[in-house]
C-alpha positions as CSV (number, residue, x, y, z in Angstrom):
1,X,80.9,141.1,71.3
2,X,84.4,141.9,69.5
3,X,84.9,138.1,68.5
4,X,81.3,137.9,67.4
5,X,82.2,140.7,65.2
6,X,85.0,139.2,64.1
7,X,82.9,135.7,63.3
8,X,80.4,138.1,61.3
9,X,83.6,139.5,58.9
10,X,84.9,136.1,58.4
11,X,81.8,135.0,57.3
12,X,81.1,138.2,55.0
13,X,84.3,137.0,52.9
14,X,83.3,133.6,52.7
15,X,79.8,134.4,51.7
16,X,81.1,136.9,48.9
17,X,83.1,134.2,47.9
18,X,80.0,132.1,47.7
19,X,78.1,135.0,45.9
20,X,81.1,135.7,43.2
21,X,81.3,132.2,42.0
22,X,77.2,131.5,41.9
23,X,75.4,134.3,39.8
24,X,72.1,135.1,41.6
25,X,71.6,131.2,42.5
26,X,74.4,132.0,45.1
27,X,73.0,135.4,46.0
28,X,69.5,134.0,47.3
29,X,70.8,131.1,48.6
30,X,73.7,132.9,50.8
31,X,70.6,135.3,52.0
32,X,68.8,132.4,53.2
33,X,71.9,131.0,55.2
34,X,72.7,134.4,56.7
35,X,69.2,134.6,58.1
36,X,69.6,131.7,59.6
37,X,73.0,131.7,60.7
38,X,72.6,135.2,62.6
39,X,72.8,136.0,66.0
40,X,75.1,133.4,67.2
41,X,76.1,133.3,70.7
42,X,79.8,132.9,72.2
43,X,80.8,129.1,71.7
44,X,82.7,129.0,75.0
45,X,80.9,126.5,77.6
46,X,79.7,128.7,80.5
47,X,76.8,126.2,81.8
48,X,77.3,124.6,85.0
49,X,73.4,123.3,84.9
50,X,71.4,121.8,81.6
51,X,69.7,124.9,79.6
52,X,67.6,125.1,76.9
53,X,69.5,127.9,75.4
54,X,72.5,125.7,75.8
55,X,70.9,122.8,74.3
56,X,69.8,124.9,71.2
57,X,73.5,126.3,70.9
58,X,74.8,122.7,70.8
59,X,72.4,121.6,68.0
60,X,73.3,125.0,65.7
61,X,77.1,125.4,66.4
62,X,78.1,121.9,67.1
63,X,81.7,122.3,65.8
64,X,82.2,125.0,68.1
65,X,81.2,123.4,71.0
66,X,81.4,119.8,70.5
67,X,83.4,119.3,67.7
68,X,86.8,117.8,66.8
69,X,89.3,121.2,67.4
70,X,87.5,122.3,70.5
71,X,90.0,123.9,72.5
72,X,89.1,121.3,75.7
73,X,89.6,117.8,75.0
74,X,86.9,116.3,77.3
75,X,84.5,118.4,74.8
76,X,85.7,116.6,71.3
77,X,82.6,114.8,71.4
78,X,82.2,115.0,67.7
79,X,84.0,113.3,64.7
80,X,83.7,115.9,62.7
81,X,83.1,119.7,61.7
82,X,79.4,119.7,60.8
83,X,76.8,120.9,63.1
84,X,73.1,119.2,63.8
85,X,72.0,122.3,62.3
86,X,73.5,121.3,58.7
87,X,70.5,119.0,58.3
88,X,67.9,120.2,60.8
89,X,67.8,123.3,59.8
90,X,67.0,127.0,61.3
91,X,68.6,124.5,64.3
92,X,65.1,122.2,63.8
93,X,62.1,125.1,63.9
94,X,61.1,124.8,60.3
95,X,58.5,122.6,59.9
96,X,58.8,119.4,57.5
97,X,61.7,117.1,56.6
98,X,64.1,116.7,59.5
99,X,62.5,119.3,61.7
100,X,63.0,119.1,65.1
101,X,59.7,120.2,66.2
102,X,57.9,117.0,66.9
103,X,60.7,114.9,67.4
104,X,60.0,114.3,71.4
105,X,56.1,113.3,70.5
106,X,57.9,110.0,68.3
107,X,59.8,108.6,71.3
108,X,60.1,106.1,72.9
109,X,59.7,104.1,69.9
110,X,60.8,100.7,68.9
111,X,64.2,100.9,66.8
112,X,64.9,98.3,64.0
113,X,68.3,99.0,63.8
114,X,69.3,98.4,67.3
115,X,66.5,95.7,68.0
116,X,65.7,97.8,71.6
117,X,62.9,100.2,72.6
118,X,64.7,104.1,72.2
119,X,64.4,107.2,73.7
120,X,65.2,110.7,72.6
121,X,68.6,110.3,73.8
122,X,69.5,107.2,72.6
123,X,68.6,108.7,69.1
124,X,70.5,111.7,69.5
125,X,73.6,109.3,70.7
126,X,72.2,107.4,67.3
127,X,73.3,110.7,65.4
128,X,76.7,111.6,67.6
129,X,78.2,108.5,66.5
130,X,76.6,108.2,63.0
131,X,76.0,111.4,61.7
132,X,78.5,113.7,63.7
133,X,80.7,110.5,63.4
134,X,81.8,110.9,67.1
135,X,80.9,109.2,70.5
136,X,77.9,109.1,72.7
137,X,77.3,111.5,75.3
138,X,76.8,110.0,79.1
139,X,72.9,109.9,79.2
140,X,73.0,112.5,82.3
141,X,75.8,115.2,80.9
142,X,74.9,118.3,80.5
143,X,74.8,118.1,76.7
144,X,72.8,115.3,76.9
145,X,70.6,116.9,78.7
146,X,70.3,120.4,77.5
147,X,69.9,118.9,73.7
148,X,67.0,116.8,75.0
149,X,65.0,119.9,77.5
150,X,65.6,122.0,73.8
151,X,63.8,119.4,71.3
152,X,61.6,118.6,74.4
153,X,60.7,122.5,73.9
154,X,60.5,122.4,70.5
155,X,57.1,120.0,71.0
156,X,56.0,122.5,73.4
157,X,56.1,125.5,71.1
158,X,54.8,123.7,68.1
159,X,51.3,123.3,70.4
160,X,51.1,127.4,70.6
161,X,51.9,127.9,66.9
162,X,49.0,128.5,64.4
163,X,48.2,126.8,61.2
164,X,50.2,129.2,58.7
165,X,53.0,128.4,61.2
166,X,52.9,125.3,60.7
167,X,52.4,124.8,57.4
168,X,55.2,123.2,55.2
169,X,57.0,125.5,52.8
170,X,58.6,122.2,50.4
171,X,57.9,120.8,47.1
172,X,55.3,117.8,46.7
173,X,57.1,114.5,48.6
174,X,59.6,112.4,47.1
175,X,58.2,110.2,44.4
176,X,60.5,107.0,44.0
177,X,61.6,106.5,40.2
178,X,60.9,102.6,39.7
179,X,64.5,102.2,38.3
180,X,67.8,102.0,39.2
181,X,69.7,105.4,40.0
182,X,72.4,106.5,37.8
183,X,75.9,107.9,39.1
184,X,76.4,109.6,36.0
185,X,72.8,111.6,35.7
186,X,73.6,112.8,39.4
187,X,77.0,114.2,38.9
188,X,75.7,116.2,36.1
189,X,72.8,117.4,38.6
190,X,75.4,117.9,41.4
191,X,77.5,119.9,39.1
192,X,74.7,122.1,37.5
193,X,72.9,122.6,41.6
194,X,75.2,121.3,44.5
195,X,78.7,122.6,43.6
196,X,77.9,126.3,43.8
197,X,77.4,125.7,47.3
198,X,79.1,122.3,47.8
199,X,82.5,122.6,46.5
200,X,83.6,120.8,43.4
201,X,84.5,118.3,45.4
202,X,81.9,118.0,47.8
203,X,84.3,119.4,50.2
204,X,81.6,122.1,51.4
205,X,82.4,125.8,52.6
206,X,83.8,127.3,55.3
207,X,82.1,129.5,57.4
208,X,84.8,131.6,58.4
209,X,88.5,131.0,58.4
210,X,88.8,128.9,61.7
211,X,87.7,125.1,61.1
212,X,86.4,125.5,64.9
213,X,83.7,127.8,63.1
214,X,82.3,124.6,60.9
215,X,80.2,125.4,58.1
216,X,78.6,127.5,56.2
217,X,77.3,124.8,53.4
218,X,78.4,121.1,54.7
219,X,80.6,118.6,53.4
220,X,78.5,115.9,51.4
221,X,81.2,113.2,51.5
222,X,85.3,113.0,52.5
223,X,86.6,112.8,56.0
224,X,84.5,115.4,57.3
225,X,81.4,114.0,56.4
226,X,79.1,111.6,58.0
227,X,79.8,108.2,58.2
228,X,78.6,105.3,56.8
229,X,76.2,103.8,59.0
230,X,74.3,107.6,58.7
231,X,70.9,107.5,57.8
232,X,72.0,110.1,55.2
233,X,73.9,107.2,53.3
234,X,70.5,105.4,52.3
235,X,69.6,106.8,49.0
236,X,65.9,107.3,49.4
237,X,66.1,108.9,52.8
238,X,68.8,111.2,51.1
239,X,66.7,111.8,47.8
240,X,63.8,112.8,50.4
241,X,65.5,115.0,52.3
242,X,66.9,116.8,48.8
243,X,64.0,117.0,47.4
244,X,61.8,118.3,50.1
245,X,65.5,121.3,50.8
246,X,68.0,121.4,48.2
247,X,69.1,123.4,46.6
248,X,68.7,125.6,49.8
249,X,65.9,128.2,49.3
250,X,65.0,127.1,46.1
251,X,64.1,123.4,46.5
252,X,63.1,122.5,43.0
253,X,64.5,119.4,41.9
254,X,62.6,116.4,40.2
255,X,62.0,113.1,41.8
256,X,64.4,111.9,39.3
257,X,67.0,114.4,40.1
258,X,67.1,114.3,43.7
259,X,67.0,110.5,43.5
260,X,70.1,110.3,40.9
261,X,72.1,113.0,42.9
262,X,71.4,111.5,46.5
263,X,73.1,108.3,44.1
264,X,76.0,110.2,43.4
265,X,76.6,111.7,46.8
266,X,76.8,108.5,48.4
267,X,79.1,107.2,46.0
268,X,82.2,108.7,47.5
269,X,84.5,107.9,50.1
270,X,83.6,108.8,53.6
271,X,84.6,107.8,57.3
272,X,83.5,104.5,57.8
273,X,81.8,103.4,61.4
274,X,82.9,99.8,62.7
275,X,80.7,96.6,63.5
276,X,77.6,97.5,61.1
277,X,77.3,94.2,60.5
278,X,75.9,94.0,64.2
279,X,73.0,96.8,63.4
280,X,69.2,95.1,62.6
281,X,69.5,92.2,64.8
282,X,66.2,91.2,63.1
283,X,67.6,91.4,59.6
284,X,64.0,91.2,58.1
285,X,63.1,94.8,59.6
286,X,66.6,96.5,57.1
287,X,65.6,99.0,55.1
288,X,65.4,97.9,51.5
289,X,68.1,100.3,50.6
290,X,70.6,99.9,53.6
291,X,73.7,100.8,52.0
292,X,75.7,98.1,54.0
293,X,75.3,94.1,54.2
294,X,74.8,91.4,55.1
295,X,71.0,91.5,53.7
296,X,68.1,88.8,54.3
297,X,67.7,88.2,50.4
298,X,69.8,87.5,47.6
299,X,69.6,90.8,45.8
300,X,72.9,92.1,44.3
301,X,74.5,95.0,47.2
302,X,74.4,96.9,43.9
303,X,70.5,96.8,43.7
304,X,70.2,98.1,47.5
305,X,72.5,100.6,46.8
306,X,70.6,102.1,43.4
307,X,67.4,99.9,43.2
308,X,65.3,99.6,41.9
309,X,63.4,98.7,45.4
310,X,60.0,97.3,44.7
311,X,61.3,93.9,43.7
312,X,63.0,94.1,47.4
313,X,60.0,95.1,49.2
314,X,57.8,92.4,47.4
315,X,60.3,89.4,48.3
316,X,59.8,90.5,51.8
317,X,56.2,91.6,51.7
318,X,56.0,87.2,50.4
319,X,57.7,86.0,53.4
């Protein structure tokens, strides 16, 4: 209870720090993240059988239990300081983009990029070494396992929960601009929405004063960051995702906006993953804006990268 106490101070001072530099953008969006950030549980690993609870503690404080500065070695299972939670947020209950909640129901599914039939752990191995830029976890651990009975719940309680529970709180869904994004337009979104919460650099906040602690707004690109073979890294699956939550508790940004700032998020550095050139075995099934090569067309890597798509998807549509 005393180090939980001390978490909550640590926090306090980063949120104010948050709150100083934001005007009453920060103030509402800080409220939002302390509602769902409260009521964390000790990070120490005290499960000698698979949980629920456990699996829901790995998913919302994966740097702390999972991450790269855990005080165990055998559990530096991620690459990096995020948590699951960064993107699936309120740890995958709300309903909409990147919930969690019918996740189980869409497995096992044929995936593209590794040419096999999946199941729900090989996609949450899929976002260990992509996402969390780290390594898998055995299929049977108890992480594993726990993460899997949690989403598995998740399904479960989205059954019991009413209409106005499930209804979506988000904008109207991504529009794609038939153009090429541009760099420039999205730094000047990212500077005027994101870097109040983001960092100037994209470096993200703190939580508390312990990297252990991870987040309290997530690093969009650097070392810390997802890698590039992340689903995050296509520009359209990012622009969704920004338009449907970001900024956080006020998601009101244009197609346009959220396509140009997804543009310039991905156009920094970040770790890169190894042998992508092996992913999409059938290379007709890769997404039209697959960040990385080799493609099954003759379109410019810069077109992929920014479209626009539809000339893309109509080469392939002719096939």
């Amino acid at each position: 209870m005393n180090q939980f106490r001390l978490n909550s101070d640590q926090r306090g001072v980063s949120l104010i720090a948050a709150m100083v530099g934001s005007g009453m953008l920060g103030v509402l969006v800080v409220i939002t993240v302390l509602s769902l950030y409260s009521g964390q549980v000790s990070t120490q690993r005290v499960n000698a059988e698979p949980s629920i609870e456990y699996g829901r503690q790995l998913i919302r404080e994966t740097s702390s239990t999972m991450g790269p500065n855990h005080e165990n070695p055998s559990m530096r299972l991620s690459g990096t300081n995020l948590d699951c939670a960064s993107c699936h947020l309120d740890t995958g209950t709300e309903p909409g983009t990147l919930s969690l909640l019918l996740a189980d129901t869409r497995y096992p599914r044929f995936s593209g990029r590794d040419g096999v039939e999946s199941d729900l752990r090989d996609r949450i191995n899929g976002c260990m070494t992509r996402s969390m830029n780290g390594t898998e976890l055995a299929r049977d651990s108890i992480e594993m396992v726990s993460m899997e009975m949690y989403i598995k719940g998740l399904a479960q309680q989205y059954e019991l929960m009413g209409d106005s529970k499930r209804a979506l709180d988000e904008p109207p869904t991504f529009l794609e601009p038939n153009r090429m994004a541009s760099i420039d337009a999205g730094g000047e979104v990212f500077r005027e929405r994101c870097q109040v919460c983001h960092g100037e650099n994209g470096e993200g906040l703190l939580q508390t004063t312990d990297i252990v602690d991870g987040y309290l707004f997530p690093p969009l690109w650097g070392a810390d960051s997802f890698n590039n073979g992340a689903g995050m890294t296509r520009i359209l699956t990012a622009a969704r995702f920004i338009k449907a939550r970001m900024p956080l508790g006020q998601a009101d940004l244009s197609d346009d906006e959220a396509y140009d700032v997804a543009a310039y998020m991905n156009s920094h550095e970040r770790p890169l993953r190894a042998n992508l050139e092996v992913d999409f075995p059938d290379i007709n099934r890769k997404p039209v804006d697959s960040p990385y090569p080799p493609y099954g067309d003759n379109f410019p890597h810069e077109q992929h990268l920014l479209g626009p798509f539809e000339p893309i998807r109509e080469y392939y549509r002719n096939l």
